[in-house]
C-alpha positions in Angstrom: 1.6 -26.8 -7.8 -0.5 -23.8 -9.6 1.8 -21.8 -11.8 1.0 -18.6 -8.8 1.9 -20.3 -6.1 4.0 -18.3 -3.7 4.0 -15.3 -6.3 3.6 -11.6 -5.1 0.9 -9.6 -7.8 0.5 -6.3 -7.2 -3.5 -5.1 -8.7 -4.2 -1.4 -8.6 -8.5 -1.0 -9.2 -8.8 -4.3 -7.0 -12.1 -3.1 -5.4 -14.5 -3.8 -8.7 -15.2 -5.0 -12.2 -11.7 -6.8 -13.4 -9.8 -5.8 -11.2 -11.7 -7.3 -8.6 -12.0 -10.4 -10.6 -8.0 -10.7 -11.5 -7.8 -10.7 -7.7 -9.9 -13.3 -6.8 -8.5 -15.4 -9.9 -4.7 -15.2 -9.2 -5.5 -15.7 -5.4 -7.5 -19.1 -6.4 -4.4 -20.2 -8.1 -2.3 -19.6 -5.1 -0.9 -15.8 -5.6 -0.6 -13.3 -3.0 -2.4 -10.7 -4.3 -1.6 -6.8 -2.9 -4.9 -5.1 -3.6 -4.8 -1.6 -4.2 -7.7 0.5 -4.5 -9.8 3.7 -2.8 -12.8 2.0 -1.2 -11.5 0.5 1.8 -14.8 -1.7 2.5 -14.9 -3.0 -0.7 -11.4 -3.9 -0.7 -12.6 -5.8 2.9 -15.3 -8.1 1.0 -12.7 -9.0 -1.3 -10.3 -9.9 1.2 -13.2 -12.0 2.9 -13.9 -13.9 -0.4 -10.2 -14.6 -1.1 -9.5 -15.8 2.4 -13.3 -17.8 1.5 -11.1 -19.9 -1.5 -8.1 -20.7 0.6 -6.2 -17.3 -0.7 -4.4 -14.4 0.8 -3.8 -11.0 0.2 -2.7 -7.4 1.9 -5.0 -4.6 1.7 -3.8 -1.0 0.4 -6.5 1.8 1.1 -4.8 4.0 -1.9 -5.6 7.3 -3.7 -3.5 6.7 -7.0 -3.1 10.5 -7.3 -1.0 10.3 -4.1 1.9 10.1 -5.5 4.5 10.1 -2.4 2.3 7.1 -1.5 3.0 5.4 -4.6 6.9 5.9 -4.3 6.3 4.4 -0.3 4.2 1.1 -1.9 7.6 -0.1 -3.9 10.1 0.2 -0.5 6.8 -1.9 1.6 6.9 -4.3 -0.4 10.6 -4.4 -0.8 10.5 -4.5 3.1 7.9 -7.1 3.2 8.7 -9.5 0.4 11.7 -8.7 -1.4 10.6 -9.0 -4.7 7.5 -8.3 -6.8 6.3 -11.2 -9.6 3.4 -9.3 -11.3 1.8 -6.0 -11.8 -1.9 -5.7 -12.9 -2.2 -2.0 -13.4 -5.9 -2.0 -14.1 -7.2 1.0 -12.1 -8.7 4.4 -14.7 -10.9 6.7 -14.6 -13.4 7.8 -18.0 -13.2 11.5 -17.4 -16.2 13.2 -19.4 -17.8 12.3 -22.7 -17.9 15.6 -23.8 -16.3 17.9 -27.0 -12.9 18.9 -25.8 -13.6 22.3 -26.2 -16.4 21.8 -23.2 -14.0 19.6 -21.2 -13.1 21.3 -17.6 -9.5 21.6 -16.7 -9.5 19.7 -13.4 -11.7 16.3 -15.3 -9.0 16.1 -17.7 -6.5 16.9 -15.1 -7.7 14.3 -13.1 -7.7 11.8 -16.2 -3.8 12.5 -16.9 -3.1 12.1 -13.4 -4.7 8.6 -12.8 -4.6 7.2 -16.3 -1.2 8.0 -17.1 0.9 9.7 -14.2 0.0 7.0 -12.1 1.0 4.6 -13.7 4.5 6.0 -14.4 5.1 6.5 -10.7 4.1 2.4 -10.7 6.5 1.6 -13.0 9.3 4.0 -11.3 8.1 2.1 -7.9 8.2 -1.5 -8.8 10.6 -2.1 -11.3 13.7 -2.9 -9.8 11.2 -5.1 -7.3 9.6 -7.0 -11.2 13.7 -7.3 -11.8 14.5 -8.7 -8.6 11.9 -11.5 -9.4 12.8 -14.5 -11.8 10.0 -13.8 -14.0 7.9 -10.2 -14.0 5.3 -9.6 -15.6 3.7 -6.5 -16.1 0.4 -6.0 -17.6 -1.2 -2.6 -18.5 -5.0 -2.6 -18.7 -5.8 -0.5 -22.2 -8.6 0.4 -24.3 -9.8 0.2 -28.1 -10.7 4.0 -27.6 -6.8 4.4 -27.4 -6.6 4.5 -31.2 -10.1 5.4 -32.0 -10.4 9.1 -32.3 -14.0 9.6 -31.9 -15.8 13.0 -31.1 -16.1 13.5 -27.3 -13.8 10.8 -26.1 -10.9 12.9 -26.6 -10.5 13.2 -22.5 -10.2 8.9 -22.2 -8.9 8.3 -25.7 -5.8 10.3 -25.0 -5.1 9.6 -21.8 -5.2 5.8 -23.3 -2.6 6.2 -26.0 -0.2 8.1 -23.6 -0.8 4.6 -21.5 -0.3 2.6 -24.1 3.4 4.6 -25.5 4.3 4.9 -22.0 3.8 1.3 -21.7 5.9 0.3 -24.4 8.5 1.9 -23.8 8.9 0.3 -20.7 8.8 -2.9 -22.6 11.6 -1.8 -24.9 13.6 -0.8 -22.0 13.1 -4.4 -20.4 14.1 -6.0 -23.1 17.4 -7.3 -21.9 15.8 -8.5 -18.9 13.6 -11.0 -17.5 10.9 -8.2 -17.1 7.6 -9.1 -19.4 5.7 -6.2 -20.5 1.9 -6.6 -22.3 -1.1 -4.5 -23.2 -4.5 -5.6 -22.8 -7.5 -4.5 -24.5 -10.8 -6.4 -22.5 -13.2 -4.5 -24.8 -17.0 -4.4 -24.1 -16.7 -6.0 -20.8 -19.8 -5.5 -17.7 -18.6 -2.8 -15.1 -19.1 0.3 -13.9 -17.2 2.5 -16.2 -18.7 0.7 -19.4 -22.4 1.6 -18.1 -21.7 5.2 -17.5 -19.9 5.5 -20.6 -23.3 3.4 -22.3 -25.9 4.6 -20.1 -29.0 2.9 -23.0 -27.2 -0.5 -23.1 -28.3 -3.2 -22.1 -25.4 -4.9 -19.3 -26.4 -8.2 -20.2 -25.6 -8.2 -23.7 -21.8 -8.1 -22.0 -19.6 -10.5 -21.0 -18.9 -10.4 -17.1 -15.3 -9.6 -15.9 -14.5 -12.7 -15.1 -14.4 -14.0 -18.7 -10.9 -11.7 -19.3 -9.4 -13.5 -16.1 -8.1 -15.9 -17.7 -6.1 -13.9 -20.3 -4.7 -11.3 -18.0 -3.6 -14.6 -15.5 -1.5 -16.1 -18.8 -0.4 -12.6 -19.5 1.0 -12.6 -15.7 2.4 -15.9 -15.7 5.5 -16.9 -15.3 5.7 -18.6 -18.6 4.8 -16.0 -20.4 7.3 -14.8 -23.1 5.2 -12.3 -24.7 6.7 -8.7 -24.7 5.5 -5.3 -26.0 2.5 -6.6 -27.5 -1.3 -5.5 -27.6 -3.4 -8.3 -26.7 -7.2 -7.7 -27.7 -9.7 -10.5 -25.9 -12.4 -9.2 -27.9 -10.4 -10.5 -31.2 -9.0 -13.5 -29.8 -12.3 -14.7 -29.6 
């Protein structure tokens, strides 16, 4: 039996990049995987390639700066399922690569409200369904521009370290529980965001999203004992 057999994983950003890959690699080892993300038919075509491999998952069109729809998610799928094993919050936003004196209200706004405020009303949402479960796990998708300070990140970078404090202090307050709570840094990684951010580079000189699947799937597994930690896959490599 596959460690994710019969497990219920939440994945906000399910429609591309990792996200979309941690989907289709916790569904291949027998999760059901909740996708969350905007694009509705993108989140079909992965529900066609996970039902493709044997897997199964339940679709949810979501704007993550609805917030009232957030708070709804936790009582579905306390309706639905009782319980929730993991939590892939992987879905952000860059904002604008610009000095913050240029930055525009509603970009950085926007940035606070999906980077960080959204995941706060995840947390608030799910975690008495990650408590219910025998092993939760709880993984929040970071960056190295978190604790970088460089000029004109200042909109992403930020928003990053309040994820990152945010997250761990949700660790801190598991800590008497069975409630597993990990950063994780993918680094230079192929998607979307990564080519707008680094319009000159060169995408294949990056690895593909799928090479961090496997370290966000041990991150989520059940036999997981990590807790508060920052894992890096561009250093563990």
């Amino acid at each position: 039996m596959s460690r994710f057999s019969d497990r219920i994983v939440l994945v906000t950003g399910a429609s591309r990049g990792i996200g979309r890959a941690a989907a289709l690699g916790l569904a291949k080892e027998g999760a059901h995987v909740i996708a969350l993300a905007r694009t509705v038919g993108a989140l079909e075509e992965l529900d066609d390639e996970i039902q493709a491999c044997g897997g199964s998952c339940t679709l949810v069109p979501l704007d993550l700066k609805d917030f009232p729809a957030i708070d709804r998610l936790g009582g579905s799928i306390y309706e639905r399922w009782g319980r929730l094993d993991g939590l892939l919050a992987n879905a952000g936003v860059l904002g604008v690569l610009t000095p913050l004196t240029h930055l525009d209200p509603k970009v950085f706004a926007d940035a606070l409200d999906i980077n960080v405020t959204a995941n706060w009303r995840l947390i608030r949402s799910c975690d008495p369904l990650l408590k219910v479960s025998d092993a939760g796990r709880a993984v929040f998708v970071t960056s190295g521009a978190a604790r970088k300070n460089r000029a004109y990140w200042g909109c992403y970078a930020a928003t990053k370290a309040a994820l990152e404090s945010l997250a761990l202090t949700y660790a801190d307050e598991c800590e008497n529980s069975k409630v597993r709570v990990n950063l994780f840094n993918p680094g230079p990684i192929r998607t979307a965001m990564r080519a707008r951010a680094f319009p000159g580079e060169d995408p294949n000189s990056l690895k593909e999203p799928a090479a961090v699947v496997p370290d966000i799937l041990d991150l989520l597994s059940p036999a997981c004992q990590l807790h508060g930690t920052r894992q890096d896959f561009a250093s563990a490599r």
